[in-house]
C-alpha positions as CSV (number, residue, x, y, z in Angstrom):
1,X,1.2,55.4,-58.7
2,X,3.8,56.7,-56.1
3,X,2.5,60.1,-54.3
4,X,5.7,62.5,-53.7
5,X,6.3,61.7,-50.6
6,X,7.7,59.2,-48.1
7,X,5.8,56.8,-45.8
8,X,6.1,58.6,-42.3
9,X,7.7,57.2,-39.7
10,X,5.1,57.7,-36.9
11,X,2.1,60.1,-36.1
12,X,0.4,61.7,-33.0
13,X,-3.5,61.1,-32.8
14,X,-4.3,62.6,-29.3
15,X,-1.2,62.1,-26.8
16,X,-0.5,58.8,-28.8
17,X,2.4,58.2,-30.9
18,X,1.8,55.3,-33.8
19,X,5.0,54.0,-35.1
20,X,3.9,52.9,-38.6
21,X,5.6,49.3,-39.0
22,X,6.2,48.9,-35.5
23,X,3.1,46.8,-34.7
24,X,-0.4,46.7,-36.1
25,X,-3.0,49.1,-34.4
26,X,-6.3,47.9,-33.2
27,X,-9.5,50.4,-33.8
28,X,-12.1,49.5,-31.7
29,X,-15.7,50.2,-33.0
30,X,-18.5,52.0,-30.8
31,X,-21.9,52.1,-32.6
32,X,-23.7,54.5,-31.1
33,X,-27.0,53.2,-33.4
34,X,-29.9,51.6,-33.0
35,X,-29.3,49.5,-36.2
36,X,-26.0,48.5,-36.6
37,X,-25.3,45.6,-39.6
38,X,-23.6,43.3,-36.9
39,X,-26.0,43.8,-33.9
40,X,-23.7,45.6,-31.8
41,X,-25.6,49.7,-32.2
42,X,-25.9,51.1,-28.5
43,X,-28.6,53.7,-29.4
44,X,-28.2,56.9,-28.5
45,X,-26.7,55.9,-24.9
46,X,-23.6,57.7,-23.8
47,X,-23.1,55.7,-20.3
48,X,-23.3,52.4,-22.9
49,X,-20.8,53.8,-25.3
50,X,-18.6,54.9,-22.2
51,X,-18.9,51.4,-20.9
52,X,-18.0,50.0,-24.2
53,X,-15.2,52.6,-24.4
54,X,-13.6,51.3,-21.4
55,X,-13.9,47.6,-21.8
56,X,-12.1,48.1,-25.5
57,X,-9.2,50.4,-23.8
58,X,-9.3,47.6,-21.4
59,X,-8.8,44.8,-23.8
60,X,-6.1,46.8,-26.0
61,X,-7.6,48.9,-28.4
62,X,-5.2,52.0,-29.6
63,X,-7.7,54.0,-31.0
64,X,-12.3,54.4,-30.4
65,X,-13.9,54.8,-33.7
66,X,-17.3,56.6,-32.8
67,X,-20.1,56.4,-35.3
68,X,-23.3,57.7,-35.4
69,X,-25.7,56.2,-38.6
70,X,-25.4,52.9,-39.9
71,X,-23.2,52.6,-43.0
72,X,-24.8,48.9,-44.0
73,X,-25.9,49.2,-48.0
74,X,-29.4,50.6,-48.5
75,X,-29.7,52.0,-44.8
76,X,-31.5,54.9,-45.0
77,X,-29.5,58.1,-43.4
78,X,-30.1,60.1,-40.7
79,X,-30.5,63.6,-40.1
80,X,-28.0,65.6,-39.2
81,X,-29.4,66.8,-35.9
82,X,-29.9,62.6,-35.4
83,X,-26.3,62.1,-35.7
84,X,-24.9,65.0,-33.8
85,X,-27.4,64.1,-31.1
86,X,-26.0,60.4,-30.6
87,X,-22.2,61.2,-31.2
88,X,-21.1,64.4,-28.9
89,X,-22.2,63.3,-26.1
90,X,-20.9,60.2,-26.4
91,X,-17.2,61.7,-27.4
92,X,-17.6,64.1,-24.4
93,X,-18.3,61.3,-21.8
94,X,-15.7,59.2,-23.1
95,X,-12.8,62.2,-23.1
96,X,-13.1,63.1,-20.0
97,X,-13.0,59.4,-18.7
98,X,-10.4,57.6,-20.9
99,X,-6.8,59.6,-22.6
100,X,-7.4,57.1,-25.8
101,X,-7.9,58.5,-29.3
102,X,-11.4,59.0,-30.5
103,X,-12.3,58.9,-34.0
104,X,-15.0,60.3,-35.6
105,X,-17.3,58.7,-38.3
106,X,-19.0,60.5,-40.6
107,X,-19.4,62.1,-43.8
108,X,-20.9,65.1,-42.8
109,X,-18.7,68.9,-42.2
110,X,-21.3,69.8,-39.0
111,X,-20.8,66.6,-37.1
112,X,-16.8,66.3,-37.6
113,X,-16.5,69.9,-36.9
114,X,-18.2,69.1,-33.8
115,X,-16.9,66.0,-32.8
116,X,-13.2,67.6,-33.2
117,X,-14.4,70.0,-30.8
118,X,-15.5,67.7,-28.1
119,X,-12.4,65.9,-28.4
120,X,-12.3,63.4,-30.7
121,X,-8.9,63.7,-32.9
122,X,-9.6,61.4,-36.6
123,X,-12.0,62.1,-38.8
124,X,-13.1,58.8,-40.7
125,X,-14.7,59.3,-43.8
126,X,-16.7,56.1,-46.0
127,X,-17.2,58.5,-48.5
128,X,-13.3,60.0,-48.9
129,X,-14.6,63.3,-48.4
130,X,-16.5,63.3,-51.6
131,X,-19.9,63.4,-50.1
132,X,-19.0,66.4,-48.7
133,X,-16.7,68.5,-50.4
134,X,-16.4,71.2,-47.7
135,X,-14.3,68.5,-45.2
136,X,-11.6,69.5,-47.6
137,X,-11.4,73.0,-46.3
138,X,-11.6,71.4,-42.3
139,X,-8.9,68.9,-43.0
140,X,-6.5,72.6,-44.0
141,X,-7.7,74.2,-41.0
142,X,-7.5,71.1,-38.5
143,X,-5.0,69.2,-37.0
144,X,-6.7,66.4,-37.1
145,X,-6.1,63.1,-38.7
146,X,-8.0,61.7,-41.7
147,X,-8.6,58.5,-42.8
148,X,-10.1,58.4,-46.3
149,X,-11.7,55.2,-47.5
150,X,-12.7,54.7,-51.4
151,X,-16.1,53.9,-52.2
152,X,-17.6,52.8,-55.4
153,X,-21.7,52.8,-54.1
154,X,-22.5,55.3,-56.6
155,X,-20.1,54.4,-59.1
156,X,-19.6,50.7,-59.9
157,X,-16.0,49.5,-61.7
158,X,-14.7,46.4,-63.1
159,X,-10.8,47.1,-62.8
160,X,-11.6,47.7,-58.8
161,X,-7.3,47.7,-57.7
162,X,-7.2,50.5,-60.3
163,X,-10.1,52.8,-59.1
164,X,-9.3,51.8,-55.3
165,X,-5.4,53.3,-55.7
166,X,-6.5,56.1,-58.3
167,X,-8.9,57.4,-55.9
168,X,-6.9,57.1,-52.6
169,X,-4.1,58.8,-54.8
170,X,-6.6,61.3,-55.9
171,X,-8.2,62.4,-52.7
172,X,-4.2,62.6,-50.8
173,X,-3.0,64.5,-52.8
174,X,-5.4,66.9,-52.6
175,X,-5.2,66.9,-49.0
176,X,-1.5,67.0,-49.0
177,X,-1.4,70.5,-51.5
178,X,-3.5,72.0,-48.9
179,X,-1.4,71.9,-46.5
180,X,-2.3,68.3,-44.4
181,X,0.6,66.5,-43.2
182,X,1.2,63.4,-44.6
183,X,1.5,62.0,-41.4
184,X,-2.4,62.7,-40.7
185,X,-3.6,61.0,-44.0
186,X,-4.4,57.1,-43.3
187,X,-6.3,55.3,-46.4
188,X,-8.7,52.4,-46.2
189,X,-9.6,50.5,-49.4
190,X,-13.0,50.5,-48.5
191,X,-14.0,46.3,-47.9
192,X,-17.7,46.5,-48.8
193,X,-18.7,50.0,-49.8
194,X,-19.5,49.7,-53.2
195,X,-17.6,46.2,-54.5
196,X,-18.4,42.6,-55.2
197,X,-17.4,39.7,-53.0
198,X,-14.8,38.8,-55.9
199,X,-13.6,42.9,-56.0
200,X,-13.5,42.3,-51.6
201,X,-11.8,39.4,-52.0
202,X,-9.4,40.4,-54.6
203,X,-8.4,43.7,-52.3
204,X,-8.2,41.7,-49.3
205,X,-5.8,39.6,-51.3
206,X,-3.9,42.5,-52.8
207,X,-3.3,44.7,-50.3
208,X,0.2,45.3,-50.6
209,X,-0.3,47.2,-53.5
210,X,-1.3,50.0,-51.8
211,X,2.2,50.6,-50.2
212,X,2.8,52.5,-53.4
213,X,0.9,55.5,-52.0
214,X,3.3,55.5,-49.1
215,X,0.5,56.1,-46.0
216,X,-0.6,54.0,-43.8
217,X,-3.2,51.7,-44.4
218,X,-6.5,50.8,-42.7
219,X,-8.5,47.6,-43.2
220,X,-12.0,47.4,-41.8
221,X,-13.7,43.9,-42.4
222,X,-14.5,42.9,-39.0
223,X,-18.1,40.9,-39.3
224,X,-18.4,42.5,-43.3
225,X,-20.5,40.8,-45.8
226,X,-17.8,39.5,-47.6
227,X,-17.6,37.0,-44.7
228,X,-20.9,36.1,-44.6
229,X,-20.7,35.5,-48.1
230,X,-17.8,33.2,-47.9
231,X,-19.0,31.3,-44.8
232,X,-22.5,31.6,-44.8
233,X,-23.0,32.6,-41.6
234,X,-24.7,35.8,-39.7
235,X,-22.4,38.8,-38.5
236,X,-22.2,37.8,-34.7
237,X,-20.6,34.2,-35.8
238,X,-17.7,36.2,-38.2
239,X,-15.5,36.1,-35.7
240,X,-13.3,33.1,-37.5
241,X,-13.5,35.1,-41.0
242,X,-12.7,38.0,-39.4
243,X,-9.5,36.8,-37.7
244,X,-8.3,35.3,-41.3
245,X,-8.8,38.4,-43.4
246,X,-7.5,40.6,-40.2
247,X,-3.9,37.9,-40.7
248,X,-4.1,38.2,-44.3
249,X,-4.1,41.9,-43.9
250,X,-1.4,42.2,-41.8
251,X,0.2,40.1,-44.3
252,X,-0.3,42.3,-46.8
253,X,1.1,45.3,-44.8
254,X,-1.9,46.8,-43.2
255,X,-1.0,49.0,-40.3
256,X,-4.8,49.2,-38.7
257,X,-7.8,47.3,-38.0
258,X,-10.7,48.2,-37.2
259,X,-12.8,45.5,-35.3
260,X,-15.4,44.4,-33.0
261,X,-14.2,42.3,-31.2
262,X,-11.2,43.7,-29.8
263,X,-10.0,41.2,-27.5
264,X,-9.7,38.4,-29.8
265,X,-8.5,40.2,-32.7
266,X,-5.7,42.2,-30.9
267,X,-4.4,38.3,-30.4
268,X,-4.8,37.7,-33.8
269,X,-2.5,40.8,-34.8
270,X,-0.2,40.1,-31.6
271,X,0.9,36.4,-33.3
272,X,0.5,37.5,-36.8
273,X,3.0,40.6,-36.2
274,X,5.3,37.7,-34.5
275,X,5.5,35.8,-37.8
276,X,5.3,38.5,-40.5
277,X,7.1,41.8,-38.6
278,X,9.1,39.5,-36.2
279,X,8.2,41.4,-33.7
280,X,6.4,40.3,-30.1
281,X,4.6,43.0,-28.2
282,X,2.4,42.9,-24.8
């Protein structure tokens, strides 16, 4: 399942450098919502998204991930006008206050374009750039990075390592004969869009099979269902679950997380990168 290339040593997102292996990366999440799954959705408030932006810089997050509509199963979606009206303001406020990397999430060509032009670096995709198939043709003309995450909502499997690496596979090398640079590519499994809590579990648990594809790797299950599932508990008391599957994923060779709770969880990679990179970082 090997893509023809080589993992890359480091990347540049904005004027940061990521030295993949060095340490894991902490992607802080700014929901600029009114309904966000784990109660955290600023609404359409740039100052509040700006004062978010700079407590998570604060507190040791490498990269902002942006997001504009609620990706929670069965939320209805928003318009794009809705979206771009929440987001660029927010990515504008935040540039010209902070020199951190801004990521962008969404599914839509119109509100990445955008976003890229008011600063924000990443594009992050729940839908691998197969809701929209035009992001293909912005990903060859961009610099930006891309993290594409697989998503099985529409299309349920049983043999869910399979379809998780086939598609990543799929949707990189795609990117890659159009001319992206490998080092721009990052894939996420996609914890909770489209799976079962065994198929969540089983990923979390098998994550170091995606070292095949030779990019780095995002995890994003900070508050998730899964946990809740597990624990039986509501997303603002995930914070225990979260830590675990943020360890296990580290374990597993994960290179980012995105989280929350920033703070506590850039402890949690701090001791876990101790034990399982052997290396200690400030």
């Amino acid at each position: 399942m090997n893509l023809p290339i080589t993992k890359p040593v480091s990347s540049h997102f904005g004027s940061k450098q990521f030295g993949w292996g060095e340490r894991t990366y902490i992607m802080g999440i700014v929901n600029v919502t009114p309904d966000s799954f784990s109660g955290d959705g600023l609404g359409a408030n740039p100052e509040a998204a700006l004062e978010q932006a700079r407590r998570f810089a604060k507190e040791g997050a490498d990269i902002l991930d942006i997001g504009g509509e609620s990706t929670r199963p069965n939320c209805p979606p928003v318009s794009t006008e809705e979206e771009l009206g929440r987001v660029i303001l927010a990515i504008r406020l935040i540039v010209r206050n902070l020199d951190i990397p801004i990521s962008i999430d969404t599914y839509r060509r119109e509100v990445a374009e955008e976003a890229l032009k008011a600063g924000a670096c990443i594009v992050n995709d729940v839908w691998g750039l197969q809701k929209d198939p035009s992001l293909f043709e912005l990903a060859a003309k961009s610099r930006a990075g891309w993290v594409i995450t697989s998503n099985q909502r529409e299309h349920p499997v049983e043999d869910i390592m399979k379809a998780v690496t086939c598609e990543l596979k799929s949707t990189a090398l795609k990117l890659l004969e159009l001319g992206v640079p490998a080092q721009n590519i990052i894939i996420d499994p996609g914890v909770g869009f489209g799976k079962t809590l065994e198929q969540n579990l089983e990923i979390v648990r098998r994550l170091s099979e995606l070292k095949t594809l030779n990019l780095p790797v995002l995890l994003g299950t900070s508050r998730k269902s899964l946990i809740g599932q597990v624990l039986d508990t509501p997303p603002n008391e995930r914070l225990e679950g979260t830590a675990a599957t943020v360890a296990l994923g580290i374990g597993g060779g994960v290179d980012i997380v995105r989280v929350h709770d920033v703070a506590r969880m850039r402890r949690v990679c701090q001791m876990s990168d101790a034990v399982i990179r052997g290396k200690i970082w400030k």
